[in-house]
N, C-alpha and C positions, 0 to 999 in steps of 0.2 A: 428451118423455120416451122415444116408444118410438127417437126417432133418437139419444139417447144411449144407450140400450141398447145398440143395434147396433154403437155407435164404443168401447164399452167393452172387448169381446175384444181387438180391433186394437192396444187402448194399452198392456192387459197385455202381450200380443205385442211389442210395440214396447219396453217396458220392458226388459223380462226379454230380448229380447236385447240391448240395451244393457249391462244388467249381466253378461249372458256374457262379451261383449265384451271390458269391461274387465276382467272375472275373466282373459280368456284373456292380456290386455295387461300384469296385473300377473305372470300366472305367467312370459311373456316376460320382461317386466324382472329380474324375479329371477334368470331361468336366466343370463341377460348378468351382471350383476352378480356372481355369484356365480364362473361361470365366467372373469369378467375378474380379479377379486380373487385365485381359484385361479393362473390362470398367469401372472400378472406376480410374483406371490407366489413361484411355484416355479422361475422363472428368475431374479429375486434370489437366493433362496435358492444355485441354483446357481453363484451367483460371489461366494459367501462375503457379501452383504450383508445380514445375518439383522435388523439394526439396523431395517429399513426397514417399516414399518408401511404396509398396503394397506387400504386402504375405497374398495369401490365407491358410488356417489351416481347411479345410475341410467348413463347411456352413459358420466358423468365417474368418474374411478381417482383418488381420492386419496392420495396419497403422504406419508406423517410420517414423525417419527422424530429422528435426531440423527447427525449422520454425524461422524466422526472428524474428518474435513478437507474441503475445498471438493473434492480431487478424488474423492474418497468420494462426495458427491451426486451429483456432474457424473455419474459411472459410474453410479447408481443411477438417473437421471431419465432418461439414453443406453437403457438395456437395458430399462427398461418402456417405451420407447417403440418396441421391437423388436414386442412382443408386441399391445399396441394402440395406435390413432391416437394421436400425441404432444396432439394439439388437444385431445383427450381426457382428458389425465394435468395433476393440477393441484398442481401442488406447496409443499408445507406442510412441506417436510425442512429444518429448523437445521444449522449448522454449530458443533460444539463450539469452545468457547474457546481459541485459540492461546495454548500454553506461555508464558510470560515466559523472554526469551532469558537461559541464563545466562550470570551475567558471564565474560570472559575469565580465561584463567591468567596472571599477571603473573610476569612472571620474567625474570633478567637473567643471561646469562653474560659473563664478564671472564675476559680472558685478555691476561696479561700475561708480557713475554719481554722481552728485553735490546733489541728493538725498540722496544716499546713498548709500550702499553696500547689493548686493543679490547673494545668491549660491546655488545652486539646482545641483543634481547628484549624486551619488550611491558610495560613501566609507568603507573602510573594519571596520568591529565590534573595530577593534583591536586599531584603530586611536585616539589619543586623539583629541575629538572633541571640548570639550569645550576650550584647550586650542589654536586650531585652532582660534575659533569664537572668544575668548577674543584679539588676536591678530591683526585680521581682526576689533572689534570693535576701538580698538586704530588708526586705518586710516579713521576713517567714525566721521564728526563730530556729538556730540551727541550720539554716540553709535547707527546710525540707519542701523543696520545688519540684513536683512533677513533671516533665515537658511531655507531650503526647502530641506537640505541631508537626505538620506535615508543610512540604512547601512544594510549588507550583513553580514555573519561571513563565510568568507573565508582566503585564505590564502593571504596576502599582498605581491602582485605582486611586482618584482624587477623592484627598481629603482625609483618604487615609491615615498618612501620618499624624493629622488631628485628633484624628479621634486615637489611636492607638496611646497618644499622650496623655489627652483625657482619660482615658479608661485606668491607664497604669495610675493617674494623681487620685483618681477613685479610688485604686487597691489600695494605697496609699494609707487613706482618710480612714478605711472599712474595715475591721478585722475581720467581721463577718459575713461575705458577700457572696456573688453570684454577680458578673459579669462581664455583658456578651458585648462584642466591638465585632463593628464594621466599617467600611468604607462611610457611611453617613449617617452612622446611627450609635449610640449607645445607650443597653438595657441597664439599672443596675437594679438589685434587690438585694436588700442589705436589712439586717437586724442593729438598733443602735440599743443603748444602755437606759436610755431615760425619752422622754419626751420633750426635757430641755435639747437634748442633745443629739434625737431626731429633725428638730427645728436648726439647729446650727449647720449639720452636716446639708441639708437641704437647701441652706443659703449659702453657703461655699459650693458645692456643686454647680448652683441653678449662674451664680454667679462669674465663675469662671468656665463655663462654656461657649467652645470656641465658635464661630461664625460657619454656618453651613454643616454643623451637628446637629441631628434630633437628639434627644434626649428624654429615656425612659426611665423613671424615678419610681421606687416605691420601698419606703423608709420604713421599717416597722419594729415599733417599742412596746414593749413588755407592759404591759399591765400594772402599775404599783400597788404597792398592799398598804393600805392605808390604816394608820393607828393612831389615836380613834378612828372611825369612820365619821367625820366631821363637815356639816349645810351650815353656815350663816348668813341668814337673809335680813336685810335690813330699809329701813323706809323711815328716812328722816328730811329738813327742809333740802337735804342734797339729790333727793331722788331715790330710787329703790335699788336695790346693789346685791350682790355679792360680795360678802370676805370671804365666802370658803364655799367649793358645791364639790360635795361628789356621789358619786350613782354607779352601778355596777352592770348597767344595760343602757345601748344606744339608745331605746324605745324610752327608758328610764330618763335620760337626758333629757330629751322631747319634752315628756310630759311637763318637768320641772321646769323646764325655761319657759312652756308656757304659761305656766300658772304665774311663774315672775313676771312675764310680759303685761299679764293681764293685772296684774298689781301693780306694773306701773314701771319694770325695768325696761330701761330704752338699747337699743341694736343689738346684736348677738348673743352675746354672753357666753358665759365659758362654764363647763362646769367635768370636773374629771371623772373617769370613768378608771375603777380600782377594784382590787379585791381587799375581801372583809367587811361588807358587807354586815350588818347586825338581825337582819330579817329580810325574807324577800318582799313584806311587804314598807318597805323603806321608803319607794319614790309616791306611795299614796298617806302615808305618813307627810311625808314633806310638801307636798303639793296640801292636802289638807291643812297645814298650819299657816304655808303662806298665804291661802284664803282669808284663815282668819286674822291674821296680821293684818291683810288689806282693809277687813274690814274695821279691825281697828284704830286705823287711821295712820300709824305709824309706830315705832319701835324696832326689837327686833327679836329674831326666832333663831335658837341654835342648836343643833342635835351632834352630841357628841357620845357615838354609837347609839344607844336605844334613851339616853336621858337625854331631855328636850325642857329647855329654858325658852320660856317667854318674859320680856324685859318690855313690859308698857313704855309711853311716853310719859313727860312727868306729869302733865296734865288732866291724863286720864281721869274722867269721872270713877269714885269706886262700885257705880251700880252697873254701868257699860265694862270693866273690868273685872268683874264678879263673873257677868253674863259669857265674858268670851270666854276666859278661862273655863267654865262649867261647860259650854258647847266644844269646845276644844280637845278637853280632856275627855267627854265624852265619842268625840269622833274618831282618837288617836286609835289604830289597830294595837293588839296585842304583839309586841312588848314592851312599845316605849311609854315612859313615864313623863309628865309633866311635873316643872317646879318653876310656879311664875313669879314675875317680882314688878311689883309698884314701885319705883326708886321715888325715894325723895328729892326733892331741888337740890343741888348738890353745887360747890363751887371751887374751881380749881383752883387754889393760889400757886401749882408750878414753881414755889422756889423750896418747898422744905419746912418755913421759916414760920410761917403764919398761926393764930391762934385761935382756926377751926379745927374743922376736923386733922388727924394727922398724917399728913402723907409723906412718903416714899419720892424720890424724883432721882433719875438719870438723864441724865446729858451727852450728848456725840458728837461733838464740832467736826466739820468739814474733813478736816484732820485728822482724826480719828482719834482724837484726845476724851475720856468720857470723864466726867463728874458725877461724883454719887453725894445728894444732899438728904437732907430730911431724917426723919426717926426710927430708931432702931433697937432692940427691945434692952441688952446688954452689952459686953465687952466681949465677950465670945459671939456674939450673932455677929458684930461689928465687924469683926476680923474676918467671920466666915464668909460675909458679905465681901468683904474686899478679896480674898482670895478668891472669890467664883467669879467676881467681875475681872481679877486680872488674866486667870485663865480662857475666859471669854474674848476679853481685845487687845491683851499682851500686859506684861508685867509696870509697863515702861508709859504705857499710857495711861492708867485711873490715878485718879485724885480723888481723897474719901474726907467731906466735911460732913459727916453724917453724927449727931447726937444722942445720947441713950435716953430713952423715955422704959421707963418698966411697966408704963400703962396702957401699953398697947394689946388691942382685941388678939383672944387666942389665934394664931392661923397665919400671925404676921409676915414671920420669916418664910411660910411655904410660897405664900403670894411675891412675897418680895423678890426669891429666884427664879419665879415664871416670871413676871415682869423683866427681870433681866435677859430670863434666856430669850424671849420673843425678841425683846430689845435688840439682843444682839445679831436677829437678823438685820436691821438697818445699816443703810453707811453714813447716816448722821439722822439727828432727830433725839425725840426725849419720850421720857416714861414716868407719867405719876400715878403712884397707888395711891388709895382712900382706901380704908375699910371696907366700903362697899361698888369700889368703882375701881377700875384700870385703862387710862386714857395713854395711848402710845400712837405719836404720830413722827413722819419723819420721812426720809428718801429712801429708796433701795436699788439696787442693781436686780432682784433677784425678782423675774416675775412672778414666782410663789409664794414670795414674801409674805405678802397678805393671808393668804391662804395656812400658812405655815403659822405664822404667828396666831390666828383665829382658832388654830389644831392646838397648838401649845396653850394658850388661856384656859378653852374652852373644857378641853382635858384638868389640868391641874388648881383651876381658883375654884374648884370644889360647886355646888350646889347653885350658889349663887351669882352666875357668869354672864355678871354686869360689866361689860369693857367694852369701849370705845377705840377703832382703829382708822388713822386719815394716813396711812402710808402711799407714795406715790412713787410710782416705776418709771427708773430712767433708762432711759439704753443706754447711755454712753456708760451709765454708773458699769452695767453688767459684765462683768470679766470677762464672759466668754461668747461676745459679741468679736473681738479680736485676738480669738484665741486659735495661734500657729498649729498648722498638725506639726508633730516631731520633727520632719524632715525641715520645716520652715523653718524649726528654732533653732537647729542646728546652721542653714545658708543664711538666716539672718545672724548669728555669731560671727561665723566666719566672714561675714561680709563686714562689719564693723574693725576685724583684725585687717582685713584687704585696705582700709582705710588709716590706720592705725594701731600697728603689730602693738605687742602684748613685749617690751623692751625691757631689758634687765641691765646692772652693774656689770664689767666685767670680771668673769669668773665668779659670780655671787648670783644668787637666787632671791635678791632683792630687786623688788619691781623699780622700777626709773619711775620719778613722780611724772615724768612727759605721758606718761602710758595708764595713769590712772584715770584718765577721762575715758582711755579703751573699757578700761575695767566698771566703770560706773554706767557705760551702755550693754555693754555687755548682762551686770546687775538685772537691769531694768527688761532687759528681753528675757532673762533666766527669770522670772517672779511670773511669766504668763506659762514657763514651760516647766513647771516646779515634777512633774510624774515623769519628764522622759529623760530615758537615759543614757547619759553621754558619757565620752571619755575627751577628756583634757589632754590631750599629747602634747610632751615636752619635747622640742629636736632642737640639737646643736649644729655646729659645723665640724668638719675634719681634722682642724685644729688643737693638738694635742694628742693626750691618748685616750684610747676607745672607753677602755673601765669609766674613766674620771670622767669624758662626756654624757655617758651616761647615768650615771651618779648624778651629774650637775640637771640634765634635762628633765631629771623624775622630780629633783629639790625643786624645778621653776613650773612646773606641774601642778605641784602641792599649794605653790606658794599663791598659783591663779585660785587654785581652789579656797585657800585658806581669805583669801582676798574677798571672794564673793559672800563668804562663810560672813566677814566681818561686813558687810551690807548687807544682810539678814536675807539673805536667799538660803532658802535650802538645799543641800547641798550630798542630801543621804541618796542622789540619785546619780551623783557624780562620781568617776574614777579617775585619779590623775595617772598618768603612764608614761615614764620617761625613753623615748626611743635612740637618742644619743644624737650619733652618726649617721645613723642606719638608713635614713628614709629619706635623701635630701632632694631636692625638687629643681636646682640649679647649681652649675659649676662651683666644686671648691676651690678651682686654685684660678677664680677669680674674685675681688674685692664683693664686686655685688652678688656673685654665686652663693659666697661665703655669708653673705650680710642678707638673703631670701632662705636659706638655710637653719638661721636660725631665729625659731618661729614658736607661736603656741597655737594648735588646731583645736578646734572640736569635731567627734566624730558623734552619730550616730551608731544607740548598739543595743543591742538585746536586751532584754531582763535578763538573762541565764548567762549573758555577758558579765553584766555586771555585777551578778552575785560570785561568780569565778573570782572575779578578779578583786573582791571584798574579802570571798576568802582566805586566799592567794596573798593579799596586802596584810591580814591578822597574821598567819604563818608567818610573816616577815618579821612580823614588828614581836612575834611570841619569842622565834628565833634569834633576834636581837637585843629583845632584852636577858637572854638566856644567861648564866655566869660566864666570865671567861669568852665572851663573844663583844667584839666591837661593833659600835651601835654607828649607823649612820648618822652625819650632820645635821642639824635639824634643817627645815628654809629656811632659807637666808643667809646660811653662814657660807665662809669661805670654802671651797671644794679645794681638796689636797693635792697640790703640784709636788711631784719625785724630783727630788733635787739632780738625776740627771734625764728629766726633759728639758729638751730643747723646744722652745715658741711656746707660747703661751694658748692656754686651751679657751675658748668659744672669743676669740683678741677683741671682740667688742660686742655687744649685745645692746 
């Protein structure tokens, strides 16, 4: 007991520095700890990685957190290990979720030119391509289609297939274009032929765009060159007007519409913008006269190139028409010329017949029947009269009561064929000359009409271009207000056969009179597509022999053509082609296989098509008529059965 006494101080002793000890070992740890946490903490901080979460665990540096990217940690586990032993640093940092890549922008440009067709741009795996390209090949003659698409295999963006439709019925329409398809958008930039027919292609465009397409339009037509360069402004009880304006600068335009406005013409006005021009100072020329027109109260003012006719009213005092003419002619720039005219009261008797003054008169019933009345200098002017009026509106329609007078003003016959030719722009309406007047009024299809006929007068009635025009534009009148692109007139043919085939005799190439009403619609759709050119396919069925079907299918080819030929369609853009057998579309050795087999199509085809095959068709018939060479049957007749076939060749048509 007393030797445990003694060992007892020494334990406390021994104890209690033990527990110093480690009191002194933990304040250590702490101060490391703390301080390591402190400066790896504050040299992140320093390079912007604030994301980065620090715990000390005795000598080890924990690192957490969530870094943006793999090289967001990499830099964050680099730079703590600046600061303490890397052995040291244990890392516990995720890396965030990588984005889902978005899909690509799919989009195709098509540029097409009198070379050819090219498309380059990024479409989905899923697209039928080739039947895209076989499509696009049937608009490019010769098949010359560049492809330079690449594809993706993504998901096929909405709306897509819209617009891709859209775009190709664009190429379609365009021969010369530029464009660009996307998923909700389509650019196009296209050059057209005229200004009529920037206006059309603009309304079939704007018109068949489909729901949840943009559409960017920018149409552009060529400039016309105007001969003459021909303004007729006019101010009578109907108000102030245009028959004709043209000008060779925007700025040009402006000015002139306003000097009309301020004379008294009411909303817009129109006035074109051409080359040939007669001076650049033209639109101060113009504008200068119809000041003085306004101030004259009414008539009218015409510049046909640098000559300028002023036409008083009839009322005109001759000291106030003295006056303007002298300030007039005085104002005009160098080079245009004034020649002004006072008309006398003048009275139109309109039948020919009457025993004033002698006039000329043409007529144009709805119908397009025209009458030629009135006086005519002899027996050769008479005739020459009738032949230029039937070349004008067809053989088949003028009727000439026209009379010889031999005391008609020099000049007669020249006035008389400008009256006509302007005439004939109308689709009904009449035309009387007088010696010193030309009154032509009537309907037109053609919104230049006006315009066109004011060129024509103003040009050829010489010096004195007193005429009167009340023509009035109709739409419905205008051809090509529902005028089909190519590909229309060819699915609206077929579509009419879909209803009612193109039927023949059997074994003859004579049409079934059931099948002439096919042929009379058919007519009527061929007279809006008189330029494109198609091919007439004749097919039989398997029925007989090959030679002799084919023989037969070309004769019922000819015979659609010769059909259309006899309803005055023109027909120099057609090729008939007989395919036999060859091409059949359903079973022959069943009744109705046999009976859809045999058929008449029209295709869609080239101009370089159709001249081949023009002159391909003259080789035939050069060959055929050669000596010693057997000529094929004409249409219509019988086709040659060999006395040993057996079944009869196309058994019913």
């Amino acid at each position: 007991m007393m030797h445990a006494a003694r060992l007892l101080p020494a334990f406390i002793a021994l104890v209690m520095g033990c527990i110093f000890a480690l009191l002194v070992a933990l304040l250590a740890v702490n101060r490391i700890e703390a301080r390591s946490e402190d400066d790896v903490a504050r040299v992140l901080s320093l390079i912007g990685q604030e994301w980065v979460r620090v715990k000390a665990d005795g000598l080890q540096v924990r690192l957490s957190g969530t870094a943006p990217d793999e090289a967001a940690r990499f830099r964050a586990l680099r730079t703590a290990g600046t600061v303490v032993d890397a052995a040291r640093l244990i890392d516990d940092m995720k890396v965030a979720d990588r984005l889902a890549i978005a899909p690509p922008r799919f989009s195709i440009e098509i540029l097409r030119n009198d070379e050819g067709i090219s498309l380059i741009g990024l479409v989905p795996a899923s697209m039928d391509r080739e039947a895209v390209i076989d499509s696009i090949r049937k608009l490019s003659p010769e098949g010359k289609v560049v492809d330079l698409l690449d594809s993706a295999d993504y998901p096929v963006p909405a709306h897509w297939e819209q617009a891709l439709a859209y775009g190709l019925k664009a190429l379609g329409l365009l021969t010369r274009s530029k464009i660009s398809i996307s998923a909700r958008a389509v650019a196009v930039k296209a050059i057209s032929d005229s200004t009529q027919e920037k206006k059309r292609l603009e309304s079939l465009l704007a018109d068949s765009l489909p729901e949840g397409i943009d559409l960017g339009l920018e149409i552009s037509a060529p400039r016309p060159v105007i001969s003459p360069y021909t303004l007729r402004f006019i101010i009578d009880e109907k108000g102030a007007r245009f028959d004709a304006c043209s000008t060779f600068t925007e700025a040009g335009r402006k000015k002139i519409l306003e000097a009309a406005r301020k004379a008294g013409l009411k909303g817009a006005g129109e006035c074109a913008i051409g080359l040939g021009v007669p001076s650049p100072s033209w639109d101060s020329a113009v504008v200068t006269a119809i000041g003085w027109l306004s101030r004259l109260g009414g008539g009218s003012v015409t510049f046909s190139d640098a000559d300028v006719t002023l036409v008083a009213p009839e009322n005109t005092g001759q000291k106030v028409f003295d006056r303007v003419v002298g300030e007039l002619k005085a104002d005009l720039p160098e080079p245009f010329s004034l020649h002004a005219v006072l008309p006398e009261p003048t009275v139109i008797d309109g039948t020919g017949k009457g025993g004033g003054l002698p006039e000329f008169v043409a007529t144009r019933s709805p119908e397009g029947d025209v009458r030629l009345l009135g006086r005519i200098p002899d027996e050769r002017a008479r005739k020459a009269t009738e032949s230029y009026a039937e070349a004008r509106f067809g053989s088949d329609r003028v009727r000439a009561a026209m009379r010889i007078d031999e005391n008609l003003p020099q000049g007669w016959m020249t006035r008389v064929l400008a009256a006509l030719e302007a005439f004939s722009r109308l689709r009904n309406g009449s035309v009387v000359m007088q010696p010193d007047l030309v009154e032509i009024s009537g309907r037109t299809g053609d919104e230049n009409a006006r315009a066109e006929i004011a060129r024509i007068l103003s040009e050829k009635l010489g010096a004195s271009q007193n005429f009167r025009i009340d023509v009035t534009y109709e739409k419905k009148l205008d051809p090509k207000v529902d005028t089909p692109t190519p590909q229309e007139c060819v699915d609206r043919i077929n579509k009419v056969l879909k209803v009612q085939q193109i039927t023949f005799a059997p074994s003859s190439a004579e049409i079934d009179e059931v099948a002439r009403a096919s042929i009379d619609n058919i007519a009527r759709i061929m007279k809006k597509c008189e330029d494109v050119p198609m091919e007439v396919g004749g097919h039989t069925d398997s029925q007989g022999r090959e030679v002799m079907n084919l023989a037969l299918s070309q004769a019922r080819a000819e015979a659609v053509v010769n059909a259309l030929l006899a309803r005055r369609v023109l027909t120099s853009h057609l090729v008939a082609r007989g395919y036999g057998e060859s091409q059949p579309i359903a079973d022959n050795k069943t009744q109705e296989g046999r009976t859809a087999n045999r058929r008449i199509e029209f295709r869609l085809i080239s101009p370089e098509e159709l001249s081949a095959a023009k002159a391909s068709s003259l080789k035939r018939d050069e060959a055929a008529s050669a000596p010693g060479t057997a000529s094929s049957p004409p249409p219509g007749a019988p086709a040659h059965v060999d006395s040993q076939q057996t079944g009869n060749s196309d058994e019913q048509n």
